[in-house]
N, C-alpha and C positions, 0 to 999 in steps of 0.2 A: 440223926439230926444233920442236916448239910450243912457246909463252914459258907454258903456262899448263895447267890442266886445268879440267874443266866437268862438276861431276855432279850432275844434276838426277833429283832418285828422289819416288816416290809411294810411301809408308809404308804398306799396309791392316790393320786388324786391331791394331792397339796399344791398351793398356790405358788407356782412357779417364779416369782417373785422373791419369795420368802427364801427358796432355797437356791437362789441364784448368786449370791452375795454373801462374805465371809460376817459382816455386820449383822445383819438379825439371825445369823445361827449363832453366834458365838453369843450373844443376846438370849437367846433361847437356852442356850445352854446353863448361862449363867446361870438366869433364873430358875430353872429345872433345880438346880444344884442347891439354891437357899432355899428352893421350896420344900426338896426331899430331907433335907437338914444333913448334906451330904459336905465334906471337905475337902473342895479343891486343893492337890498339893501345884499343878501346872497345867497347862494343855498348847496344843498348837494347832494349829489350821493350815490350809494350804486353798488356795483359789485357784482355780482351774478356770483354762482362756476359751470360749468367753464368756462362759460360766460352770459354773458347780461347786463343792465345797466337798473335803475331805475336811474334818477334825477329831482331834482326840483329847478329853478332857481324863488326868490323870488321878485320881483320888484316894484320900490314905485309905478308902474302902475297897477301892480297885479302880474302874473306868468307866466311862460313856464314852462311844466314837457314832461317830456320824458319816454318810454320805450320799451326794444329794446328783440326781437327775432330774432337772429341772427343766427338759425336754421330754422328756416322761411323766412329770410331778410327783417325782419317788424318790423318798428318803430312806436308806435305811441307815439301823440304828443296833445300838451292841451294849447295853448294860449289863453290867456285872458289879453288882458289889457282896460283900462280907458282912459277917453280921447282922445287925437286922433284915430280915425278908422285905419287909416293909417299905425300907430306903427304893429298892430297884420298882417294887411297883408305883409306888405314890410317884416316882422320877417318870416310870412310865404312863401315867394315867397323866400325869402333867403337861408331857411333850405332845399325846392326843389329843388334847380341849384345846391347846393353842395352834396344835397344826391343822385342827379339823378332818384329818386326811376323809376322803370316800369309803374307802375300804382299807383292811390291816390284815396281813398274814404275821400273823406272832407268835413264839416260842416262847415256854417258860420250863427251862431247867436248874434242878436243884442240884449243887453243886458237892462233891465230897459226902455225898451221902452216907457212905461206910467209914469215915471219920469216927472219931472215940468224939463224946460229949467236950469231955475236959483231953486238956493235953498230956503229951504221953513223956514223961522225964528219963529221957534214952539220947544218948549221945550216936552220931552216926558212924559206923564202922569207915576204917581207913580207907578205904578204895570205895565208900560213896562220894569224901568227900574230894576225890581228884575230878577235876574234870574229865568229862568221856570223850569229847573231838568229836571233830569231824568224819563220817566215813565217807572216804576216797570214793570208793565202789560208787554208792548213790550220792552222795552230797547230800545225806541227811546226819544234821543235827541234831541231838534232843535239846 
């Protein structure tokens, strides 16, 4: 059973309008969010000159992020939630009917699939719980 869902969609063809302005996405979002019976805990936005929209709506299930070319009429979009399967598609099938797009290139991954059912009551060994840094070498972090 997976702890999560993963759906990653390319928007084509939406009304350039709609995604030019942080007011009807964050609008959109909202409503996405009481429809799917999902729980906002914050989100933020950014508007870009002179136009498009970045945002990312934060919820105790996981996220939705957004962003929009509006010179292209392409949105794309990053659900993921925990929990019900159900939440990230009904979120998704929501933001389709109202954006209308033309076409959709979308992904649906199921998250944690090798996950036990129930949780597993193990405490974590000493040296997982330190942090691991920074490597010098590459600049990657886990």
């Amino acid at each position: 059973m997976a702890v999560g869902v993963h759906i990653l969609a390319d928007l084509y063809g939406v009304d350039s309008k709609i995604l030019s302005h942080i007011r009807p996405m964050k609008a959109l979002l909202d409503d996405t969010i009481k429809h799917a019976k999902l729980t906002k805990l914050s989100s933020d936005y950014y508007q870009f000159k002179p136009f498009g929209v970045s945002g990312v709506v934060f919820l105790a299930e996981s996220h939705i992020s957004i962003h929009t070319w509006p010179e292209y009429g392409l949105l794309t979009l990053d659900i993921y939630t925990c929990g019900a399967p159900e939440s990230a598609d009904e979120a998704f099938k929501y933001i389709v009917h109202r954006l209308k797009p033309k076409a959709i290139d979308y992904r649906r991954i199921e998250r944690g699939k090798n996950a036990p059912y129930q949780e597993a009551d193990i405490a974590l060994p000493v040296q997982a719980q330190k942090p691991l840094g920074i490597n010098t070498a590459t600049g990657f972090s886990p």
